[in-house]
N, C-alpha and C positions, 0 to 999 in steps of 0.2 A: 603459421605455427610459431613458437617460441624459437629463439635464434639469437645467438649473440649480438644481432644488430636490432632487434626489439620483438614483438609482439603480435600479432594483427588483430585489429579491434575496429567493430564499429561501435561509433557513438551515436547516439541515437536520444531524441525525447520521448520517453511512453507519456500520455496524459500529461499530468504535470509535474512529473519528474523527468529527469534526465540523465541518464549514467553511461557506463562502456558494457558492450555485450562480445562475451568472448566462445568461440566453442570452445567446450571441454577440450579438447584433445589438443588445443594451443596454450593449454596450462599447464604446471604440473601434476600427475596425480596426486604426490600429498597435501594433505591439506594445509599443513604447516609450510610448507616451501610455495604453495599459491597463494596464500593468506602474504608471506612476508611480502611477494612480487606486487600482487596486487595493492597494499599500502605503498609500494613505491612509483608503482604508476599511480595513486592517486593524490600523492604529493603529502601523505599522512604522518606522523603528527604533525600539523602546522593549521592554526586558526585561517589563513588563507588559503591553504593548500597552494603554494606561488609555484613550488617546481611538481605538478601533476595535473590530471585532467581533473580530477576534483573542482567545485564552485565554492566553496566554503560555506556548503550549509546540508543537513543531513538531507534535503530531497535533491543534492546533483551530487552526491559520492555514494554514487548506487552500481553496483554492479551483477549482470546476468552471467550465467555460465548454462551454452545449452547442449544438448544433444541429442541424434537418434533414440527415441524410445526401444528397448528390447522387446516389449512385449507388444501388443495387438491392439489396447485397448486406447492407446492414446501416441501418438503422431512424433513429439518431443518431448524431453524431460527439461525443465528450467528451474536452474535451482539460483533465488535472488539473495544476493550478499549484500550488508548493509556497510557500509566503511566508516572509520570513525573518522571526525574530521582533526580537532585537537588534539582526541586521542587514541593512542594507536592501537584499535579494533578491529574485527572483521567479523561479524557475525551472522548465523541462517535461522538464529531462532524467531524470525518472523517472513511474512509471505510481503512483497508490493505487487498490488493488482495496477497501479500505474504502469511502470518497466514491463509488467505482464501484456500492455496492449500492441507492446514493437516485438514480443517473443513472435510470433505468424509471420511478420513481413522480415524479420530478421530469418528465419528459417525457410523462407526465399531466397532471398538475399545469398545466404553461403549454401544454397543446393541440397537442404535437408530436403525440402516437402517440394513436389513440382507445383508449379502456380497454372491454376486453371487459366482459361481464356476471358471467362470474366469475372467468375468470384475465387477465390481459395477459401477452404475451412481448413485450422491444424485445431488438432486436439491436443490440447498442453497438460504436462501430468506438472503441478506446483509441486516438486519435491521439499519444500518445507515442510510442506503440511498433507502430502499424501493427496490432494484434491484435482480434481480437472477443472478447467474452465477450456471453453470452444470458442475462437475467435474466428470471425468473418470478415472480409474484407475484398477488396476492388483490387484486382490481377489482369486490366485491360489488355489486351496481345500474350499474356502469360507474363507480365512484369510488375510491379507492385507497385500502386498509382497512390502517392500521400497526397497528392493536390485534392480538393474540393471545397464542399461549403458547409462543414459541418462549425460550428466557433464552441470553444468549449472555455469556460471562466476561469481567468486563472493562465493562458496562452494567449498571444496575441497572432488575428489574421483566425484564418479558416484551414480547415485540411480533413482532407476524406475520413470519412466515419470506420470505425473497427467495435464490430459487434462482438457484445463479453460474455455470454453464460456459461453459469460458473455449477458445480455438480457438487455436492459431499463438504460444503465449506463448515455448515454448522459445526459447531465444538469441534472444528480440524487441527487445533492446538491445544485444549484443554478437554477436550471429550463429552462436550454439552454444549446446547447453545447457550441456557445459564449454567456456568459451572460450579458456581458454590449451592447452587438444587434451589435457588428460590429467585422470582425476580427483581427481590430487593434486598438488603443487608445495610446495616448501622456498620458504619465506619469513619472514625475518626469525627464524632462526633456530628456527622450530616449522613443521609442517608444516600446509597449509592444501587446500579443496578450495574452488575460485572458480566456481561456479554460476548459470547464468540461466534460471528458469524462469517470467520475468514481471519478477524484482528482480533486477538483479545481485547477490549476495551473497559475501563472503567466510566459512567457515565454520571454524572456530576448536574444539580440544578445551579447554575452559575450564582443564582440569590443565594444559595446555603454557603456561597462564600464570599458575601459584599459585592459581587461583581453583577455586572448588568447583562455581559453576555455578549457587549456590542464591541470590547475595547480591543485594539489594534492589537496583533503579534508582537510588535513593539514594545506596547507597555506593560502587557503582560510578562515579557520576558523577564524586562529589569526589575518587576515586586519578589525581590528577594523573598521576604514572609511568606508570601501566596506560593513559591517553588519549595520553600521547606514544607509547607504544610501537605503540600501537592506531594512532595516525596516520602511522606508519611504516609498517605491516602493509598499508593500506589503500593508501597511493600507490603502493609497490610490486606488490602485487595487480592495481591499476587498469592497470597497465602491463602485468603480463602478460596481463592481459585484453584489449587492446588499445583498454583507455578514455582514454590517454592524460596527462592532468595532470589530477586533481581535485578538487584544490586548492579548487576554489571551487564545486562538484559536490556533490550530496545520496549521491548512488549512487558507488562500490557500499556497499552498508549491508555490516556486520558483525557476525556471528552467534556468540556462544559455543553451545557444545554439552558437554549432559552429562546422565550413565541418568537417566530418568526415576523420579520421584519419588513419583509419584503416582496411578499408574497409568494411565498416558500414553505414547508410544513412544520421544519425546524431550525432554530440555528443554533450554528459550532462554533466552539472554537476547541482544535485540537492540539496538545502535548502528545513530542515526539520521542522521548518524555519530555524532556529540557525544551526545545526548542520548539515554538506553536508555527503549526502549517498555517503558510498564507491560504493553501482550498482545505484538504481533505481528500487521505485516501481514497483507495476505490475499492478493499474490501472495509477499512474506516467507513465507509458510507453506508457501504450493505449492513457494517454491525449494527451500526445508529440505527439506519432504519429497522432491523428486525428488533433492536433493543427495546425502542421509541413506541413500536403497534401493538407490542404485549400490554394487555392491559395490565396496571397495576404497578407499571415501569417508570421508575423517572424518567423523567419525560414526557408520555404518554397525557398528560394532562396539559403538556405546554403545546404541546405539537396542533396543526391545523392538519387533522385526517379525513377530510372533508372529500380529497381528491384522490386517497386511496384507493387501487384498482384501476387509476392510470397514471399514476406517478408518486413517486417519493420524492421533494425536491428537498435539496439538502441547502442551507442557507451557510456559507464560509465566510471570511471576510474579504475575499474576492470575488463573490457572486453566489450563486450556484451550482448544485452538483446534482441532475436527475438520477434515480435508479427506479429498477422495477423490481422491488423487494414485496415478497409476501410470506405472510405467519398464521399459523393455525393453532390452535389447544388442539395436541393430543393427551386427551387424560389430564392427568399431572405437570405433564411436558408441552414445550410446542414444537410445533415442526415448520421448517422452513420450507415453502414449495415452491418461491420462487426468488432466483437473486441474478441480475442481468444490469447491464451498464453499455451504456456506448461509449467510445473514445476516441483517442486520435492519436498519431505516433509521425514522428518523420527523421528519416535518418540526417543525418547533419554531419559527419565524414567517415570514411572507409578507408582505413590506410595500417602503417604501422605506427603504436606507442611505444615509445622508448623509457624504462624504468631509469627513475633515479639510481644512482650506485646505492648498495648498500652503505649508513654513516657507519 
């Protein structure tokens, strides 16, 4: 718990992010007084984050807060906080299904859920977004095994698999899977297809903006033009999504799309807004994918859906990202019936973090 001599935290990798996961009840209850502690453990505002656990990039100043579920229906509640890294932010208006793959072996780990003798299931309520997702995973003797040979793109080395189905994600932040009621809309001059199957997403043909689709995180970053136009695309979108101003908002992220390259269905490259992921979330994935299957959908025409029905591979510019995402036409509407991922988590230290003093 919180103590004048620090904190207690484990650190931990989900997928391919990496953040600090705390119980609720080692924070404070407001939210204002955990928001300040928590930028001070994360070393925020500082382009380095030098004195905090922070990485200096928005996928390692990530932070979980979890706890016993009250009710019956689901095991934990985990509510994921985004940290700003330059600047001093802390925000829940968006879900990480990355961080989301250590929430089961973290809830081991501090004595929420008992771990079976050879698998555990918890059922996690995302309190972002109201959704469950059910993670599975390896509980060898009753203890939580990250060793094995799962390799996932994007981490290096291997480490046991943590199965993800995920329940209620469609429209879980905008109230649709398409939420401006159509699968495509003109914006900003190029056509776009705005999707929520877990991330809000904007999804983008990378040619409607000079780009090829292949160019590194790198170069992408430093085309000043391409991030103002790209910040125009986004507020507009948000609007018709009926996200309102998000200006100061992580979501909706922004997706380029283009054929696949590598023998993959589609490829990505994602805005975090500002900052482009080396892979690609993991409800980012399910959105693509259920964006991508609707016919009629940017994308949908670049994509290789040849392999549909037994994989969605998602093309990053670290490799790939499998899911098992499915879409149906109901009516006017589509329905999601199916959105699952595999992953991998490994804790990396259990101790106490000591907060910066207040400047």
């Amino acid at each position: 718990m919180a103590t004048a001599d620090g904190v207690r935290c484990l650190y931990m990798r989900g997928g391919t992010s990496k953040g600090a996961y705390f119980l609720a009840g080692d924070l404070p209850a407001d939210e204002a007084e955990r928001d300040d502690l928590l930028l001070r453990i994360m070393g925020t505002p500082d382009p380095r984050q030098i004195d905090g656990l922070g990485g200096a990039h928005p996928l390692t100043s990530k932070v979980a807060v979890v706890r016993r579920s009250s009710g019956d229906e689901t095991d934990v509640d985990y509510i994921f906080l985004q940290v700003g890294v330059d600047e001093a932010f802390v925000t829940d208006k968006q879900n990480c299904g990355n961080l989301l793959a250590a929430i089961g072996p973290f809830a081991v780990e501090r004595g929420l859920i008992p771990a079976g003798e050879k698998t555990t299931t918890v059922r996690i309520r995302m309190v972002n977004t109201n959704s469950v997702a059910t993670a599975t995973f390896a509980t060898p003797g009753g203890r939580v095994d990250y060793d094995g040979d799962l390799a996932i793109d994007g981490v290096p080395g291997r480490a046991a698999a943590i199965s993800l189905d995920f329940e209620g994600t469609a429209g879980s932040s905008t109230g649709a899977l398409f939420p401006t009621g159509r699968v495509t809309d003109e914006v900003g001059g190029i056509t776009v297809t705005c999707v929520d199957n877990g991330m809000p997403t904007v999804l983008m043909r990378a040619a409607d903006l000079g780009l090829t689709g292949q160019e590194s995180p790198a170069d992408l970053e430093v085309d000043s033009a391409l991030g103002q136009r790209l910040a125009g695309i986004r507020m507009h979108a948000a609007r018709l999504m009926g996200m309102g101003d998000v200006s100061t908002a992580t979501v909706p992220k922004l997706v380029l799309l283009s054929a696949p390259n590598h023998g993959g269905t589609i490829s990505t490259r994602s805005f975090l807004p500002v900052r482009v992921h080396t892979s690609i979330g993991v409800l980012g994935a399910l959105t693509v994918g259920a964006g991508v299957i609707a016919e009629g959908s940017v994308g949908h025409e670049l994509a290789d859906l040849s392999a549909i029905g037994t994989r969605f591979s998602i093309e990053h510019p670290t490799g790939h990202f499998d899911v098992d995402v499915a879409v149906e036409p109901a009516g006017e509407e589509w329905l999601v019936t199916r959105s699952a991922a595999i992953r991998t988590a490994r804790k990396i230290f259990d101790g106490t973090v000591f907060p910066r003093p207040r400047l």
